[in-house]
Backbone as JSON Lines, residues from 0, in Angstrom:
{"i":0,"aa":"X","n":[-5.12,40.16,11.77],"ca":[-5.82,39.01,12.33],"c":[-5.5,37.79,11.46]}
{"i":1,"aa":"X","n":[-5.56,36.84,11.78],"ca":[-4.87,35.33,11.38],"c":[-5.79,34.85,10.73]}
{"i":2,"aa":"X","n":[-5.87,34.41,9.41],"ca":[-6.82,33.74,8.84],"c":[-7.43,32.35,9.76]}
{"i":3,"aa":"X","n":[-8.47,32.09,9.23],"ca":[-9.0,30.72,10.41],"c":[-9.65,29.79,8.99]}
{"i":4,"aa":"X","n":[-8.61,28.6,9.47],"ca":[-8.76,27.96,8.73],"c":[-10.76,27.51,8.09]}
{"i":5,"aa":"X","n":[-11.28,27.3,7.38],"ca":[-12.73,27.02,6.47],"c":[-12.39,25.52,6.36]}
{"i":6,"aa":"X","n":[-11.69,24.56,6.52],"ca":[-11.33,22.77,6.54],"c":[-10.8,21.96,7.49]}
{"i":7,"aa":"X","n":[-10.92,21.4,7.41],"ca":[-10.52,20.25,8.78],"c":[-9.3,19.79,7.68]}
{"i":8,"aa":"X","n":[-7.67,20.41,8.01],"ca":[-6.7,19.43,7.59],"c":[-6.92,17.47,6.89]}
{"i":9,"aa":"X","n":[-7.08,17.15,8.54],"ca":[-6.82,15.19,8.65],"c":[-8.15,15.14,7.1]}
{"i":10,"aa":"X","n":[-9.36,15.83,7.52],"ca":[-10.49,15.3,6.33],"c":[-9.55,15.33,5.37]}
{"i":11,"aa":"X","n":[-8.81,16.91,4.66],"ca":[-8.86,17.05,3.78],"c":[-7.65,16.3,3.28]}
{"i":12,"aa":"X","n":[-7.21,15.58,3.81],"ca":[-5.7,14.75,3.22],"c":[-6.49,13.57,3.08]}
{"i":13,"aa":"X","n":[-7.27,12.77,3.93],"ca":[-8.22,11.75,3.49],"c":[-8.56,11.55,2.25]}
{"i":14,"aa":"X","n":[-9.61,13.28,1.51],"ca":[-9.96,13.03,0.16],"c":[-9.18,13.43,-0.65]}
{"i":15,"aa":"X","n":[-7.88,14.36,-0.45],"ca":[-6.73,14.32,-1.52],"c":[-5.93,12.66,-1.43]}
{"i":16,"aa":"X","n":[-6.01,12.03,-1.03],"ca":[-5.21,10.66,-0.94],"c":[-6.44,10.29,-2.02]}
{"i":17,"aa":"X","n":[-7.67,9.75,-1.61],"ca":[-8.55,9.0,-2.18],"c":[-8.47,10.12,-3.88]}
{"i":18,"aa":"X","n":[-8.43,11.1,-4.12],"ca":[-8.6,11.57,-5.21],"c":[-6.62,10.75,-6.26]}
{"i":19,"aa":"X","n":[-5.73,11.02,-5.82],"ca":[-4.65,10.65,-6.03],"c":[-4.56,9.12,-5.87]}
{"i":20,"aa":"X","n":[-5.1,8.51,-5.16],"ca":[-4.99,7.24,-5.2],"c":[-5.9,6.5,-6.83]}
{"i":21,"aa":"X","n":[-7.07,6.9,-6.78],"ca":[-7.64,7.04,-7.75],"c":[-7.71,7.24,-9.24]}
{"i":22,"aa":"X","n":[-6.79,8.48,-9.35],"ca":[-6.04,9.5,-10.58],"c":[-5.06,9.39,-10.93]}
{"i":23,"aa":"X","n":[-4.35,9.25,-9.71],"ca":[-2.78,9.6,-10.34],"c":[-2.53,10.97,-10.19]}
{"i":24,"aa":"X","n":[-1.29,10.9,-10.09],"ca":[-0.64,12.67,-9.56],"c":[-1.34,13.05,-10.58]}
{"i":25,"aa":"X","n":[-0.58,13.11,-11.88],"ca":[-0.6,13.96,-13.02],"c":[-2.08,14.49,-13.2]}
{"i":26,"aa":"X","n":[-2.87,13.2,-13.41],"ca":[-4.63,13.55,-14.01],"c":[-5.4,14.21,-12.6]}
{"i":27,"aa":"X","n":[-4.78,14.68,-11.55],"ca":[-5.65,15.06,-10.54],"c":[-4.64,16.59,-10.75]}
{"i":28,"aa":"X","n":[-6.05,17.27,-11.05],"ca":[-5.94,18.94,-10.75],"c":[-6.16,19.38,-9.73]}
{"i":29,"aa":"X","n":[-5.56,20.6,-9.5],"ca":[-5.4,21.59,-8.54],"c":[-7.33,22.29,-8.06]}
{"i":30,"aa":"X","n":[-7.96,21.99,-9.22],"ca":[-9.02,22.61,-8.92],"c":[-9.87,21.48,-8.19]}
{"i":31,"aa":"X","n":[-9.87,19.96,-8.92],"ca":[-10.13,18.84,-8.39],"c":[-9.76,18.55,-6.92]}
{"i":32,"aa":"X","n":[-8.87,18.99,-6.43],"ca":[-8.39,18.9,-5.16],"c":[-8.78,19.75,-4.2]}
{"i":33,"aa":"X","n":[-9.39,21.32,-4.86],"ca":[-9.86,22.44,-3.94],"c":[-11.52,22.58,-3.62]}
{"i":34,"aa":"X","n":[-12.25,21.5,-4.84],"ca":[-13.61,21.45,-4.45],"c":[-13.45,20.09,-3.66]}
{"i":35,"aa":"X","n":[-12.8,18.98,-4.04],"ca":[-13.3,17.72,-3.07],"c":[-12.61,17.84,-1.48]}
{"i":36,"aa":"X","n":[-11.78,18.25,-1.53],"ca":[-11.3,19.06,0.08],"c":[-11.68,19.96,1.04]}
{"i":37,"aa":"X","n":[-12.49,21.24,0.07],"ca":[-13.62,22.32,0.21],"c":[-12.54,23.12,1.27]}
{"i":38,"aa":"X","n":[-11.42,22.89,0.8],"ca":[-10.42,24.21,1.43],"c":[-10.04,25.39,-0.05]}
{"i":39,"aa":"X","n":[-9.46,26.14,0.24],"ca":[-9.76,26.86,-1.27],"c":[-7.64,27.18,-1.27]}
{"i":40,"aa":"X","n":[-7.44,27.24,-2.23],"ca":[-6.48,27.25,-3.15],"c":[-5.06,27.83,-2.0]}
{"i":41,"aa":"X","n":[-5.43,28.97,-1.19],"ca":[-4.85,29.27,-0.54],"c":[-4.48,28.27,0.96]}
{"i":42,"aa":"X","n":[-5.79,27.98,0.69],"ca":[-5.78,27.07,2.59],"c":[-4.85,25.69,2.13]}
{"i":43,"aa":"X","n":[-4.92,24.92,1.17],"ca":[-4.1,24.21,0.46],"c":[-2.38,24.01,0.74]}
{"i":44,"aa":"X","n":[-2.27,25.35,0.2],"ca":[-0.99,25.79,-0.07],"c":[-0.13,26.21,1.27]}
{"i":45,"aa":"X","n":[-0.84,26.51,1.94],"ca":[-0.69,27.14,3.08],"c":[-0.72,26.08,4.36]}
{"i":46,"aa":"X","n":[-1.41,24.95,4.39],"ca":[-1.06,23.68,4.67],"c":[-0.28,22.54,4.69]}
{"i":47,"aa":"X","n":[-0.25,22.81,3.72],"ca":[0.41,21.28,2.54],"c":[1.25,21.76,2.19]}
{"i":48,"aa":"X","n":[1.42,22.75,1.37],"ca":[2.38,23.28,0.37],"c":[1.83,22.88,-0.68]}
{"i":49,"aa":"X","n":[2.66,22.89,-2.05],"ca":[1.93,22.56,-3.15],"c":[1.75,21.55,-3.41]}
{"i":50,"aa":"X","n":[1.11,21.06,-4.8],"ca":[0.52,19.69,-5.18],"c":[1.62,18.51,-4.78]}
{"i":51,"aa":"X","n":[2.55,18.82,-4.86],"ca":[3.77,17.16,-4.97],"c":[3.52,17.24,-3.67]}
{"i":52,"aa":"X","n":[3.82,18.06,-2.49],"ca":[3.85,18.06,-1.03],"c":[2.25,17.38,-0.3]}
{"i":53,"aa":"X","n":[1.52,18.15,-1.38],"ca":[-0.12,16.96,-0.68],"c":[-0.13,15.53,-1.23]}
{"i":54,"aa":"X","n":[0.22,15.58,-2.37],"ca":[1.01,13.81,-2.66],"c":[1.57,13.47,-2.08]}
{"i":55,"aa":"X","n":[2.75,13.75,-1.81],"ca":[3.54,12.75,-0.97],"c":[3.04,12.64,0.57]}
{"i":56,"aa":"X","n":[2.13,13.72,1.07],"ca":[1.44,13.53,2.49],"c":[0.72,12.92,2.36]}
{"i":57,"aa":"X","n":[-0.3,12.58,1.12],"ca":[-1.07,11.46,1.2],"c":[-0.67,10.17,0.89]}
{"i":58,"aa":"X","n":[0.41,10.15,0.41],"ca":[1.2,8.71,0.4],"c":[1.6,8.09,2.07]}
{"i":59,"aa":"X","n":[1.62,8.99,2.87],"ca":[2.21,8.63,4.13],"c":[0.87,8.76,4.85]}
{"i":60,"aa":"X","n":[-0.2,9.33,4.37],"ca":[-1.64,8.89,4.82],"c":[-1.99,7.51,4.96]}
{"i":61,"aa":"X","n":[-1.69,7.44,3.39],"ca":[-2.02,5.78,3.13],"c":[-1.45,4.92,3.8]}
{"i":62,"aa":"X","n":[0.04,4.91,4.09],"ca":[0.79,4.06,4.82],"c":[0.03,3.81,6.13]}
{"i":63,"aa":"X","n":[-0.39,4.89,6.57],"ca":[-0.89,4.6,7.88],"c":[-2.33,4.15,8.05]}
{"i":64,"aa":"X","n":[-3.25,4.77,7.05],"ca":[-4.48,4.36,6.81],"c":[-5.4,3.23,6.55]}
{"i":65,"aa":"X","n":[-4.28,2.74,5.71],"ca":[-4.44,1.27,4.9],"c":[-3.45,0.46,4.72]}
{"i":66,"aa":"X","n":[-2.2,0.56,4.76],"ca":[-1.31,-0.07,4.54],"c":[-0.74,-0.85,6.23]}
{"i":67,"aa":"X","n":[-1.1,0.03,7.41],"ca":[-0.83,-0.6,8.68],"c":[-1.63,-1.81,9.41]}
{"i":68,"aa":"X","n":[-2.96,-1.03,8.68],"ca":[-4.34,-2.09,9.03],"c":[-3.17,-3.56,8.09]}
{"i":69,"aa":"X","n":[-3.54,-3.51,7.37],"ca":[-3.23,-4.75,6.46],"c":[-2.22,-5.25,6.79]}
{"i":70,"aa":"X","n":[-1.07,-4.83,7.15],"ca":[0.06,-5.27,7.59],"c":[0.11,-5.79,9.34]}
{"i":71,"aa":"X","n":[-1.03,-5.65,9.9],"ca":[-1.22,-6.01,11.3],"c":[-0.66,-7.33,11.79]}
{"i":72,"aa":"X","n":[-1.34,-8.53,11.04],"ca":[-1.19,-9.38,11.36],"c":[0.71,-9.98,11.24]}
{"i":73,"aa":"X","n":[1.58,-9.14,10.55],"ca":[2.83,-9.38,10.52],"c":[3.56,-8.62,11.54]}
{"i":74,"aa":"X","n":[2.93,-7.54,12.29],"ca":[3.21,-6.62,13.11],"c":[4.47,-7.61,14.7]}
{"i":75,"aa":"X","n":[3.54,-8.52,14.68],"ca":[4.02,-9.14,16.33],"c":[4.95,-9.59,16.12]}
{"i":76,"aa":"X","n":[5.97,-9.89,16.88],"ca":[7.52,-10.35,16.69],"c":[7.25,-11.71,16.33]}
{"i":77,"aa":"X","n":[6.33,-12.76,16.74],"ca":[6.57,-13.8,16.9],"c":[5.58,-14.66,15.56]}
{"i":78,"aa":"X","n":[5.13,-13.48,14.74],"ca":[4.33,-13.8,13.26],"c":[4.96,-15.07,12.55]}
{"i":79,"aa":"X","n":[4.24,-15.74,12.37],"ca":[4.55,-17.42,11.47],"c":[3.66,-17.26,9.69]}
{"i":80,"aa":"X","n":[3.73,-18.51,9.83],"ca":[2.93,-18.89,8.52],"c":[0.95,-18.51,8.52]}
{"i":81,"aa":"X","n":[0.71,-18.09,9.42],"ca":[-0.9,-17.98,9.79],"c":[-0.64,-16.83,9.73]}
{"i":82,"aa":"X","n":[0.03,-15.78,10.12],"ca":[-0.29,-14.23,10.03],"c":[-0.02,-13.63,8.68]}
{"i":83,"aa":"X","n":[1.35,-14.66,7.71],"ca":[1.68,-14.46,6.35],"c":[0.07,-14.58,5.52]}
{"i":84,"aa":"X","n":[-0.4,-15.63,5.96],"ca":[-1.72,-16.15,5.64],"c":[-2.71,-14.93,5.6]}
{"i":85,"aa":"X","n":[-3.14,-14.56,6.81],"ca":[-3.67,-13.42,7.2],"c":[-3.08,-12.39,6.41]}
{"i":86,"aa":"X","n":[-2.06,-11.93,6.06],"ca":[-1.7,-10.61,5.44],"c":[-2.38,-10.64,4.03]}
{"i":87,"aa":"X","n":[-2.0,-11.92,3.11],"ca":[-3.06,-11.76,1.77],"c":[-4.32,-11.99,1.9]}
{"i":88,"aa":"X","n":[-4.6,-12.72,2.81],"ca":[-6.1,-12.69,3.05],"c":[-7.01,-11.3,3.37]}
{"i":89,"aa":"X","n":[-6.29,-10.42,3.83],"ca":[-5.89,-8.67,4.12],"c":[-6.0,-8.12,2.86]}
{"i":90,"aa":"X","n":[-5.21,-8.5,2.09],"ca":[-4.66,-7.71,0.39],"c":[-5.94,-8.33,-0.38]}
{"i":91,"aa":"X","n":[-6.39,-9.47,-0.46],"ca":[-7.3,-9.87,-1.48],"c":[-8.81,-9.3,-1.08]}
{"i":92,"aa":"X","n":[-8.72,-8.82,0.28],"ca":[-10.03,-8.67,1.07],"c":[-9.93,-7.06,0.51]}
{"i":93,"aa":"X","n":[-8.59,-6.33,0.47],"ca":[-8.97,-5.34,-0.18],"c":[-9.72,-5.13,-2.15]}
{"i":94,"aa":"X","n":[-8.82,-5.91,-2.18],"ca":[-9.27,-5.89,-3.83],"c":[-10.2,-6.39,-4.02]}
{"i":95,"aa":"X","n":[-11.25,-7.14,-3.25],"ca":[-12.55,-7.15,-3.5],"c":[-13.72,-6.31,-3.09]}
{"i":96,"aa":"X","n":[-12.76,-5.05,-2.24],"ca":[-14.16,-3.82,-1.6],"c":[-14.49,-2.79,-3.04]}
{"i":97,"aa":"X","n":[-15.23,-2.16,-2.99],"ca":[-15.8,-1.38,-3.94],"c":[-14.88,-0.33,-4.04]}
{"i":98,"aa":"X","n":[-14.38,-0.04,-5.77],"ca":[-13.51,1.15,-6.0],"c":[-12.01,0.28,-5.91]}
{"i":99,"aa":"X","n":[-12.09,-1.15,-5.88],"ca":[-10.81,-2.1,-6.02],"c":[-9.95,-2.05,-7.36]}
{"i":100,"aa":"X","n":[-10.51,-1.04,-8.09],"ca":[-9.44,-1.02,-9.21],"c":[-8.48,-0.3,-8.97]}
{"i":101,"aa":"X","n":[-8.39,0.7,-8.06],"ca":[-7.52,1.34,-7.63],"c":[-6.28,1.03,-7.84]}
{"i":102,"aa":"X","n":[-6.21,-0.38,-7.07],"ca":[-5.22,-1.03,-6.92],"c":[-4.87,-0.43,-5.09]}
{"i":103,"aa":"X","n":[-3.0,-0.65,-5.41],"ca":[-3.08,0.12,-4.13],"c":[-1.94,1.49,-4.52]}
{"i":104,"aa":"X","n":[-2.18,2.67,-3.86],"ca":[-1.71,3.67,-3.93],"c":[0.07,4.17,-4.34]}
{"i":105,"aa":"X","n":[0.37,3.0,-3.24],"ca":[1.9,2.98,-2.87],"c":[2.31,2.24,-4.08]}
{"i":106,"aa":"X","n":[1.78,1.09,-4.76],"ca":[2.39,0.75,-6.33],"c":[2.21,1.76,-7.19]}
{"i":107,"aa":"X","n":[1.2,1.92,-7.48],"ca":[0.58,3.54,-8.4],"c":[1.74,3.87,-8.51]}
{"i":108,"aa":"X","n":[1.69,4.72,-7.32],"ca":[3.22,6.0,-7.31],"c":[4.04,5.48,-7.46]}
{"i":109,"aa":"X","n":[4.87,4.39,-7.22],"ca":[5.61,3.63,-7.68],"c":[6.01,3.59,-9.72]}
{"i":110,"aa":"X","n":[5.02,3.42,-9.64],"ca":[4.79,3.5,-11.39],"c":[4.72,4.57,-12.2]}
{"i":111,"aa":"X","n":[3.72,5.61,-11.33],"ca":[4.0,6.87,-11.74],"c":[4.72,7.71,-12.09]}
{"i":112,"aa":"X","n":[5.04,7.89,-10.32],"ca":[6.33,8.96,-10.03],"c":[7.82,8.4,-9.33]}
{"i":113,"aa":"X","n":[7.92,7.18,-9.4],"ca":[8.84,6.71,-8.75],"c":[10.34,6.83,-9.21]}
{"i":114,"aa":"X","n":[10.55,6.65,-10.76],"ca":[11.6,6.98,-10.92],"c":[11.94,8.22,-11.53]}
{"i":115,"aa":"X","n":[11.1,9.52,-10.88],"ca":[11.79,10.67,-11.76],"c":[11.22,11.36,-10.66]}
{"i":116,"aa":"X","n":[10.7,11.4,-9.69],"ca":[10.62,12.37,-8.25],"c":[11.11,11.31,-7.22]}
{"i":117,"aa":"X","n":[12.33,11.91,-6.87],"ca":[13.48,10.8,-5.34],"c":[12.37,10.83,-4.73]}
{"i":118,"aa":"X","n":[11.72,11.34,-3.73],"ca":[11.03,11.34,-3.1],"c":[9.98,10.26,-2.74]}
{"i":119,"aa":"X","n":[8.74,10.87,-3.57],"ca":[8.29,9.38,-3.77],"c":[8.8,8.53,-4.18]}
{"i":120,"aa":"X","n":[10.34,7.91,-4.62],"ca":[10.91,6.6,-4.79],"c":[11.32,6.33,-3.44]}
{"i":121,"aa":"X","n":[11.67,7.01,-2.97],"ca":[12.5,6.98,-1.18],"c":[10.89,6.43,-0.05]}
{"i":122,"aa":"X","n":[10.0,7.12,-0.8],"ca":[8.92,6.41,0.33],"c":[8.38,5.35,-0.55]}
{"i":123,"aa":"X","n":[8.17,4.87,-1.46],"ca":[7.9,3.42,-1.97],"c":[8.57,2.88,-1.52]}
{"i":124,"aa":"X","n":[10.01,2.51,-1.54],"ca":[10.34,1.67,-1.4],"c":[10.92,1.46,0.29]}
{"i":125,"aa":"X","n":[11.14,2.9,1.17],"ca":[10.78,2.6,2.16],"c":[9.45,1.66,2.83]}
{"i":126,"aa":"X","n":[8.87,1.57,1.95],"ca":[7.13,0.53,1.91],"c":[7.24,-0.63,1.81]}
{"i":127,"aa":"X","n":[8.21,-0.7,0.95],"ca":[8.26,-2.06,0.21],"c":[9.36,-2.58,1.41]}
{"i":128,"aa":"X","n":[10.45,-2.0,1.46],"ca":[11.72,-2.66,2.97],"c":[10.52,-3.12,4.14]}
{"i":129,"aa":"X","n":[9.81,-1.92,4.4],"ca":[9.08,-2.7,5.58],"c":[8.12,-3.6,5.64]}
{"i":130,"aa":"X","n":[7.51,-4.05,4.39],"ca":[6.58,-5.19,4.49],"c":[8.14,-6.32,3.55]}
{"i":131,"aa":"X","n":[8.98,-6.21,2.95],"ca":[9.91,-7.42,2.5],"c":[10.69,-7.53,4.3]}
{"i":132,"aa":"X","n":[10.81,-6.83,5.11],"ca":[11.11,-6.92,6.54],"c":[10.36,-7.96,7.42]}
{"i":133,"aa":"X","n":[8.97,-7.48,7.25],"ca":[7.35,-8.14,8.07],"c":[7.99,-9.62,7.44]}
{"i":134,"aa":"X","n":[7.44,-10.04,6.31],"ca":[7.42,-11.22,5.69],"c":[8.8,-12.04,5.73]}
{"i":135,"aa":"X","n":[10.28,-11.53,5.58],"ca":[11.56,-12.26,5.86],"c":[11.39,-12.47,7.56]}
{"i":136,"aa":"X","n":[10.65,-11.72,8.52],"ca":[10.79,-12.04,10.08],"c":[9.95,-13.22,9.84]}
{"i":137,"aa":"X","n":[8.46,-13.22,9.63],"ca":[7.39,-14.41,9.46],"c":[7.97,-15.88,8.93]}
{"i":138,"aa":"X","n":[8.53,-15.76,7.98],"ca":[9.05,-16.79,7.56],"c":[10.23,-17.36,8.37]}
{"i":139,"aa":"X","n":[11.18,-16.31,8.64],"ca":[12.41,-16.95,9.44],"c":[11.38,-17.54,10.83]}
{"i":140,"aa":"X","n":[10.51,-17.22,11.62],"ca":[9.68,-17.65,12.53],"c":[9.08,-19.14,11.95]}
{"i":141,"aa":"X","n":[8.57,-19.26,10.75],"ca":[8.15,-20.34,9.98],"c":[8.83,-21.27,9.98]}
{"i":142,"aa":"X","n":[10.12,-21.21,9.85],"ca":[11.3,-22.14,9.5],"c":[11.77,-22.41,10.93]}
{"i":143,"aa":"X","n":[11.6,-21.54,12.17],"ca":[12.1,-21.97,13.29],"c":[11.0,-22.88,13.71]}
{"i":144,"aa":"X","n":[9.74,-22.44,13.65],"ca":[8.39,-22.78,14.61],"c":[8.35,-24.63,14.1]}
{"i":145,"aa":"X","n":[8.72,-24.91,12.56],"ca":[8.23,-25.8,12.0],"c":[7.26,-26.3,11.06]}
{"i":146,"aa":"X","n":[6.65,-25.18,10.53],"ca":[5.58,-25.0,9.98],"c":[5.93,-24.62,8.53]}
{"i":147,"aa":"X","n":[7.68,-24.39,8.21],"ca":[8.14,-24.24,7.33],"c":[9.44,-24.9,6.97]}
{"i":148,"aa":"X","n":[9.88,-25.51,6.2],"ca":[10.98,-26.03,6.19],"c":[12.44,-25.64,5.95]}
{"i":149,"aa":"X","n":[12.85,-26.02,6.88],"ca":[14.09,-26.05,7.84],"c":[15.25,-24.79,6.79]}
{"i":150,"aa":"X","n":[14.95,-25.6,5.89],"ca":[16.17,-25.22,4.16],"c":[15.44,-24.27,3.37]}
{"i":151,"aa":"X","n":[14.34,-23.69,4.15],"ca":[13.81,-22.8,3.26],"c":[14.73,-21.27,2.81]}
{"i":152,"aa":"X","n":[14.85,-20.48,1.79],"ca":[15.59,-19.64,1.82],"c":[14.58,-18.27,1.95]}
{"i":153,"aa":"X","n":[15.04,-17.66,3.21],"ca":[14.23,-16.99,3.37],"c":[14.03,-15.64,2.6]}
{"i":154,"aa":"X","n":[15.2,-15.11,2.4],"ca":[15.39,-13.71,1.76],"c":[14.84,-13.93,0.51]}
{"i":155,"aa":"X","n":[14.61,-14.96,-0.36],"ca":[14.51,-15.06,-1.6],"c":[12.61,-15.36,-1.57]}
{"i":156,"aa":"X","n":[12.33,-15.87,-0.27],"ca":[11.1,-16.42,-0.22],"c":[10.58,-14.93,-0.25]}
{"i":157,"aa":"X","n":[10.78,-14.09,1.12],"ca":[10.38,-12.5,1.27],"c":[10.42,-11.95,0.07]}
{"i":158,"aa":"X","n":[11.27,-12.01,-1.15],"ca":[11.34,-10.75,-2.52],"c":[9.98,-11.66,-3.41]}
{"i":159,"aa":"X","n":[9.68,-12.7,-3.13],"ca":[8.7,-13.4,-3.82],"c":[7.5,-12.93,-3.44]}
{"i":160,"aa":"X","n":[7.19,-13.21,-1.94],"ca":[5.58,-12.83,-1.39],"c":[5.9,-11.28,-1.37]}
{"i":161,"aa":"X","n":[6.85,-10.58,-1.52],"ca":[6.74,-9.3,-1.82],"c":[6.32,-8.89,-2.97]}
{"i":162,"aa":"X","n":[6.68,-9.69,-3.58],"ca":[6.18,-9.47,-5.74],"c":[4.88,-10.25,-5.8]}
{"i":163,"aa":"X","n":[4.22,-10.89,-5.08],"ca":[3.42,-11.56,-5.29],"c":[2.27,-10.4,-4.63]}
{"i":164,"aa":"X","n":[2.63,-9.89,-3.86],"ca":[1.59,-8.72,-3.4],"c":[1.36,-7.43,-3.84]}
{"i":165,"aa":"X","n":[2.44,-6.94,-4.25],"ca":[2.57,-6.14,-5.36],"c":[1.89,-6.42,-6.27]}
{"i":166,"aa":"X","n":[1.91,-7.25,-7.16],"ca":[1.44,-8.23,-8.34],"c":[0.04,-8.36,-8.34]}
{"i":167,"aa":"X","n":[-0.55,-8.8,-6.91],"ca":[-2.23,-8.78,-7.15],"c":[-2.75,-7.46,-7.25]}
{"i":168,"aa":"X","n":[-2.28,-6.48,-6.56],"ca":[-2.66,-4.91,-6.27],"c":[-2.6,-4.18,-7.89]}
{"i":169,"aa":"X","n":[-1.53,-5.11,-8.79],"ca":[-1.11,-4.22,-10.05],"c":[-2.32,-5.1,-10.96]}
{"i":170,"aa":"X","n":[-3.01,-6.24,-10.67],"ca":[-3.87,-6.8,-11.49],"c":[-4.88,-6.33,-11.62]}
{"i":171,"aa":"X","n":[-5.32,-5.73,-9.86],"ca":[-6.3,-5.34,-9.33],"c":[-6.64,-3.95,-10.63]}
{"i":172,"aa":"X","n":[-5.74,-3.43,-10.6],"ca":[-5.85,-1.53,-11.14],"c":[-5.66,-1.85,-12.56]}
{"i":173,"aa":"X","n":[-5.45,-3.2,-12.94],"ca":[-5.35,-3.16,-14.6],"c":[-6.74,-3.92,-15.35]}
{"i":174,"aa":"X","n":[-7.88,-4.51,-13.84],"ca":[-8.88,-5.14,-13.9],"c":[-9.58,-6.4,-14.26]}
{"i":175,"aa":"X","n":[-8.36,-7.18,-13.76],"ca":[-8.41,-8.6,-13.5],"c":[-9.44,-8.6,-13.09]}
{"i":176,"aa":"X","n":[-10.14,-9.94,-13.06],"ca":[-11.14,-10.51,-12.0],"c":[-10.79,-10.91,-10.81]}
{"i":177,"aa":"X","n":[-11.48,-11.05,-9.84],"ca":[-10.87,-10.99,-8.66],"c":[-10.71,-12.47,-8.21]}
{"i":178,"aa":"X","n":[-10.9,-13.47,-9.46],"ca":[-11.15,-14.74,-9.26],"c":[-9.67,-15.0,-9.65]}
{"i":179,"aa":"X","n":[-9.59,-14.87,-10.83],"ca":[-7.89,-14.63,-11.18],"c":[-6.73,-14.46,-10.48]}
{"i":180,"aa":"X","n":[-6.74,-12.64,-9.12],"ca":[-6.14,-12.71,-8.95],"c":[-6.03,-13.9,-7.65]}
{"i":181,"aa":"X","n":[-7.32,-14.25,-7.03],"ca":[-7.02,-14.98,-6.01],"c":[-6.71,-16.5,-6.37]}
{"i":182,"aa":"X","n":[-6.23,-16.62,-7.44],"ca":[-5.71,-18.0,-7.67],"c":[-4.18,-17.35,-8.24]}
{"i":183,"aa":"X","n":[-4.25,-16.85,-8.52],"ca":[-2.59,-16.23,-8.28],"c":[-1.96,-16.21,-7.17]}
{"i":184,"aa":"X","n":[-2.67,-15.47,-6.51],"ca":[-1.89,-15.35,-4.98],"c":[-2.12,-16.99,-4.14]}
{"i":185,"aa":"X","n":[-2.81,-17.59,-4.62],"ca":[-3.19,-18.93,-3.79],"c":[-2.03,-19.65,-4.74]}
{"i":186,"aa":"X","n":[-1.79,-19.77,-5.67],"ca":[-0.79,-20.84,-6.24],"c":[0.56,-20.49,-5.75]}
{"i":187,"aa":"X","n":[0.45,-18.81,-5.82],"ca":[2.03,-18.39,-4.77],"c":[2.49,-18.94,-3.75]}
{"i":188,"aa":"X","n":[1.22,-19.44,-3.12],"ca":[1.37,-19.43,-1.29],"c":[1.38,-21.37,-1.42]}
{"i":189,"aa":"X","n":[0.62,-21.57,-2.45],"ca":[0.55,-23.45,-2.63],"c":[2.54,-23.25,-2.95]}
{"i":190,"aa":"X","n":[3.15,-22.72,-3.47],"ca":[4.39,-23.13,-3.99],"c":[5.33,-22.99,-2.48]}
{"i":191,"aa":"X","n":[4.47,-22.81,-1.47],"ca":[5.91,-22.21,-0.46],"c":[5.3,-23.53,0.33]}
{"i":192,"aa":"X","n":[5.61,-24.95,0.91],"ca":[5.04,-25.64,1.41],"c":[5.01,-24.91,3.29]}
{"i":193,"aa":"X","n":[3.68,-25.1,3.42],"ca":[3.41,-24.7,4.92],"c":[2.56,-23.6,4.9]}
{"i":194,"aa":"X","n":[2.68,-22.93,3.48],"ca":[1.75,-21.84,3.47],"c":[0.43,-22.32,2.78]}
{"i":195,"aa":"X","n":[0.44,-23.05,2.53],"ca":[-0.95,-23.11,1.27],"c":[-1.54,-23.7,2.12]}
């Protein structure tokens, strides 16, 4: 007879993400992961596979969880300087909810495990192409619509508001004030005329 699963999978990748987002691969144990999931060691393994495999599924949790919400407003083909607007207004709105030291997940691992497991480097920075993607479309829209100027360079503008978002998320988890970082990200956006 077939074992029957004792957990709801989707829950339990929810609180292995939030435990890893939190921790960090390394400082989050195997046992840490089998009481806050309340699947037991086998149901785990037998799911997921092992610990790197529920990491990296909760990295692609996150993408979808939190990282799509936030990225919405760059989503529509025809995104300008108001949805660029909207996207940090998105990022700073995160780093001011409760448990904002976090930062965000997808830098973490980045920092973590990025350059010594391919894997998670291949999905960071698959993360990073698609929001430096979102933001080079917004802007090239910016520069057509008028709302940005004409000679703006766009590719160079995108690796900027890409580091600039990165950048608040890495302040966020090192425990900036949140006053700080939002004059960071506001002097970013004052330097691009049309955005500020």
């Amino acid at each position: 007879m077939p074992r029957i699963k004792a957990f709801q999978p989707a829950e339990a990748l929810d609180h292995a993400m939030e435990l890893f987002w939190r921790d960090g691969y390394a400082a989050t144990r195997l046992d840490q992961l089998v009481r806050r999931t309340g699947a037991s060691r086998y149901g785990l393994y037998a799911t997921f596979g092992g610990k790197r495999d529920l990491f990296l599924a909760s990295l692609e949790r996150y993408s979808q969880a939190v990282m799509d919400p936030m990225l919405g407003p760059l989503q529509d083909a025809r995104a300008s300087t108001r949805e660029i607007r909207a996207f940090f207004d998105r990022v700073l709105g995160l780093i001011r909810r409760p448990g904002a030291g976090r930062g965000c997940f997808i830098c973490n691992a980045a920092f973590e495990r990025g350059a010594i497991d391919p894997l998670t480097g291949r999905l960071v920075r698959r993360h990073f192409d698609r929001v430096h993607r979102l933001l080079a479309r917004a802007l090239a829209n910016g520069r057509r619509d008028g709302s940005l100027p004409h000679d703006l360079a766009v590719p160079a503008c995108a690796d900027h508001l890409l580091g600039v978002a990165a950048g608040a998320f890495l302040l966020a988890r090192s425990g900036m004030a949140i006053g700080f970082i939002r004059r960071f990200v506001g002097m970013a956006l004052r330097g691009l005329k049309g955005l500020s």
